[in-house]
VEXPA-592267 format. One record per residue: residue number from 1; residue in one letter; y, z negated, x negated of N, C-alpha, C in turn. Coordinates in steps of 0.2 Angstrom, whole numbers, plus 5000, padded with zeros to 4 digits. Example, Ala and Ser with C-alpha at 12.3 -4.5 7.8 and 13.67 -1.06 7.14 Angstrom:
# VEXPA-592267
PT pase tormar nnorth  nup neast canorth caup caeast cnorth  cup ceast
PT    1      A   4972 4961  4934    4978 4961   4938   4984 4961  4934
PT    2      S   4989 4965  4936    4995 4964   4932   5000 4961  4936
This chain:
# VEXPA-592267
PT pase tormar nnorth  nup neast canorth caup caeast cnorth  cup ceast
PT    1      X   4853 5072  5091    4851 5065   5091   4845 5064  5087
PT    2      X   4845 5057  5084    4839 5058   5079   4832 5055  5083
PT    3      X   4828 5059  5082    4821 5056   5086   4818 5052  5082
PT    4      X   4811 5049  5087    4807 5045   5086   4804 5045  5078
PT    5      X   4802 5053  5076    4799 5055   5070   4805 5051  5064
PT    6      X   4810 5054  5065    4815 5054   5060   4816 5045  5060
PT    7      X   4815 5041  5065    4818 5035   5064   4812 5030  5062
PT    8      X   4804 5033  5062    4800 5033   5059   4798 5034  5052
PT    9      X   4803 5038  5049    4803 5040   5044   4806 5036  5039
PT   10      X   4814 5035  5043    4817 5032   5036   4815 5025  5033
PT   11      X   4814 5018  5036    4811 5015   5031   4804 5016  5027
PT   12      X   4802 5021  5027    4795 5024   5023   4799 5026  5018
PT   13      X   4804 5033  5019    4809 5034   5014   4814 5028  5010
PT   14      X   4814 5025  5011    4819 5020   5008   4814 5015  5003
PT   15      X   4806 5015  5007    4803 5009   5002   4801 5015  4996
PT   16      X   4798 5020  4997    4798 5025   4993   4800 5026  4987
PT   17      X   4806 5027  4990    4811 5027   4984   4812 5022  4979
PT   18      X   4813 5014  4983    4814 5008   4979   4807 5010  4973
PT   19      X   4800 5009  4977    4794 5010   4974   4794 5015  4967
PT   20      X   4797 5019  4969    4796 5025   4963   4800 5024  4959
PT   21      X   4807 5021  4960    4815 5020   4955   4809 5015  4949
PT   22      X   4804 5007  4953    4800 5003   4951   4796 5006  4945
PT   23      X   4794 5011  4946    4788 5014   4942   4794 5015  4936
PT   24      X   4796 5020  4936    4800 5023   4932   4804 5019  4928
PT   25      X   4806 5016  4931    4808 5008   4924   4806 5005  4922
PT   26      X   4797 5003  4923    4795 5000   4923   4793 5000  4913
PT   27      X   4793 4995  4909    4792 4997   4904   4785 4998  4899
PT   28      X   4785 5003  4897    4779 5006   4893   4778 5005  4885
PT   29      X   4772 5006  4885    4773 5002   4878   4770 5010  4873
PT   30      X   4776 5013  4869    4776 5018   4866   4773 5018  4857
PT   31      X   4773 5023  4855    4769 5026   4848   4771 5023  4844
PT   32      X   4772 5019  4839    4775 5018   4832   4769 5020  4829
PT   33      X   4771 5016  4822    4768 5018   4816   4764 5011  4816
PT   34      X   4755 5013  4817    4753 5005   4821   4753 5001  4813
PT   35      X   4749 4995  4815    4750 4990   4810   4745 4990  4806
PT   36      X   4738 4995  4809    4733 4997   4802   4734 5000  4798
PT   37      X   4740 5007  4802    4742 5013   4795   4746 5008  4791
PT   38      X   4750 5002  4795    4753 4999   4788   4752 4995  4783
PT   39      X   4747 4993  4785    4742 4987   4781   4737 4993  4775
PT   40      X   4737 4999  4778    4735 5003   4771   4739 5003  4766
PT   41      X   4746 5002  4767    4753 5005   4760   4748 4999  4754
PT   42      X   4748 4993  4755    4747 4990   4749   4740 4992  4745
PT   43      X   4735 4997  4748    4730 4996   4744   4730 5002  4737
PT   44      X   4725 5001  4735    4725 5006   4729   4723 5013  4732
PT   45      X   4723 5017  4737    4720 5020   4741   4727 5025  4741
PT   46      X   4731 5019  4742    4738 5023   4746   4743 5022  4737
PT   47      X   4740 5016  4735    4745 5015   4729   4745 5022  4723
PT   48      X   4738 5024  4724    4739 5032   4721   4738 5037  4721
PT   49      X   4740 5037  4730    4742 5044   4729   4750 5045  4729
PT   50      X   4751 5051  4729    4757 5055   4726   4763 5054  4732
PT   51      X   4769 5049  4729    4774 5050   4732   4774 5055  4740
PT   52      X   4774 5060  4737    4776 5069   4743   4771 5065  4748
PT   53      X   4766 5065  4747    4759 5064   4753   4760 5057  4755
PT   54      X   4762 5051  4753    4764 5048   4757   4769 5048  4764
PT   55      X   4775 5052  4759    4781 5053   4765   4779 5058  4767
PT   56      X   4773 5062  4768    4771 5066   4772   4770 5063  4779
PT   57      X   4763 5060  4775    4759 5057   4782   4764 5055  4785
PT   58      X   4768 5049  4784    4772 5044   4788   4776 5050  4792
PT   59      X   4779 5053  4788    4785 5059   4793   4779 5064  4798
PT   60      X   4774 5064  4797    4769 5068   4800   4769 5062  4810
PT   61      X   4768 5055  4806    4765 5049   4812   4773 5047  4815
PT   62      X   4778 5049  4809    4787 5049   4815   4787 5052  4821
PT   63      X   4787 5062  4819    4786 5066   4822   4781 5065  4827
PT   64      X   4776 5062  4829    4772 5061   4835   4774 5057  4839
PT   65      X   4777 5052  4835    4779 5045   4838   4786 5048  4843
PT   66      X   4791 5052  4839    4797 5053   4845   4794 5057  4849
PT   67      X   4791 5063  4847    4788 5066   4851   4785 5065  4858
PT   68      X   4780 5061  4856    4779 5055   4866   4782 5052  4866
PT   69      X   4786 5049  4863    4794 5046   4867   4797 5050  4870
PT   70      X   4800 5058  4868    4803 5061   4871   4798 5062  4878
PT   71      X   4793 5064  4878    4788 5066   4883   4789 5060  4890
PT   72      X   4789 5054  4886    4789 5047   4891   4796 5047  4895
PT   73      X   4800 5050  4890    4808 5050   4894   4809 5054  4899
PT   74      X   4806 5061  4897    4807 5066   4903   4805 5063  4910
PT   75      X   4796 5062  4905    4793 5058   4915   4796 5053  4917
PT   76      X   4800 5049  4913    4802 5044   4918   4811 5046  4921
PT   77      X   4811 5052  4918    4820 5053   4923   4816 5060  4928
PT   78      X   4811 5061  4928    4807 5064   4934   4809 5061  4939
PT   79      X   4805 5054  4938    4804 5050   4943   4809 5048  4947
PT   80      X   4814 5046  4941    4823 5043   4943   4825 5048  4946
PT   81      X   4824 5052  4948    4828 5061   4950   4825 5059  4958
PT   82      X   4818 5058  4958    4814 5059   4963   4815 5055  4967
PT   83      X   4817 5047  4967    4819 5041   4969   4826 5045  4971
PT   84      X   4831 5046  4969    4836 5046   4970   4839 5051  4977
PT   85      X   4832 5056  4977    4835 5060   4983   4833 5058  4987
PT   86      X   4826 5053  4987    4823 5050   4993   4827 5045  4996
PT   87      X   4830 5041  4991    4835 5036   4993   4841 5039  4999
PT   88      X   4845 5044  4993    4849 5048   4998   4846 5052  5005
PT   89      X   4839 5051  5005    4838 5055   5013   4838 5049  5017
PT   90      X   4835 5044  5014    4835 5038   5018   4840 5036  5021
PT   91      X   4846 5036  5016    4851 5034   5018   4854 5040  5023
PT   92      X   4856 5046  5023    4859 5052   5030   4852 5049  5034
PT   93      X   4848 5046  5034    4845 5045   5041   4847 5041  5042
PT   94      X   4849 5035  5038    4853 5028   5043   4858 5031  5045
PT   95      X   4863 5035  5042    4871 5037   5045   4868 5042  5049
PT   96      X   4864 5043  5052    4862 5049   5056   4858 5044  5062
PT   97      X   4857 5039  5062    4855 5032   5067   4861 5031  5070
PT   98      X   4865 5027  5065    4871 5023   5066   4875 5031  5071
PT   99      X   4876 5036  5068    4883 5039   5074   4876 5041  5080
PT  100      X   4871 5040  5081    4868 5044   5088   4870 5037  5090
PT  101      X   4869 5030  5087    4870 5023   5092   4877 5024  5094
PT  102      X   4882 5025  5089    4889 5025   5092   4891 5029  5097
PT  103      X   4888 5034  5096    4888 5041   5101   4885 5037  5110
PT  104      X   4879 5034  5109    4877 5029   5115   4882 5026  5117
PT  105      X   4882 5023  5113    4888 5017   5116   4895 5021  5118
PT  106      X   4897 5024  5116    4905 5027   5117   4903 5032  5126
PT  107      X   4897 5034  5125    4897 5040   5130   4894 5035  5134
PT  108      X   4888 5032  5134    4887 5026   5140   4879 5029  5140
């Protein structure tokens, strides 16, 4: 039978879950190439230096930019991972209600 603890439990787990799935999707605002480094390309500053060091910097500020996007993905399929098995406990504690009621009722 499922006790008091356990029937206390589950909507705690289920809002939990919803909560967490919430965060994890929620949408972030990630690294590009901001609009001051682009607003340098047209000056004389940028216009002479050397091809190579241009596509340096930039491939140096790509490399950063995927980089905590990869970072931001991992944490948010964390999350999603962590939602989903709270979910799934929430849920074997309703099917774990439901047959202890059926069990009441059938046996009296």
């Amino acid at each position: 039978m499922v006790g008091a603890h356990a029937l206390r439990l589950r909507p705690g787990l289920l809002v939990l879950s919803v909560g967490l799935g919430v965060v994890a999707l929620f949408p972030r605002e990630y690294f590009s190439l901001g609009i001051a480094y682009l607003r340098r390309f047209p000056t004389w500053s940028e216009v002479r230096k050397r091809p190579a060091q241009v596509r340096g910097d930039t491939l140096r500020t790509l490399a950063k930019a995927v980089s905590q996007e990869r970072d931001a993905n991992e944490h948010k399929a964390r999350w999603v991972r962590l939602s989903f098995v709270l979910l799934l406990a929430g849920l074997v504690l309703i099917s774990a209600e439901g047959a202890t009621l059926a069990t009441r009722v059938v046996i009296g």
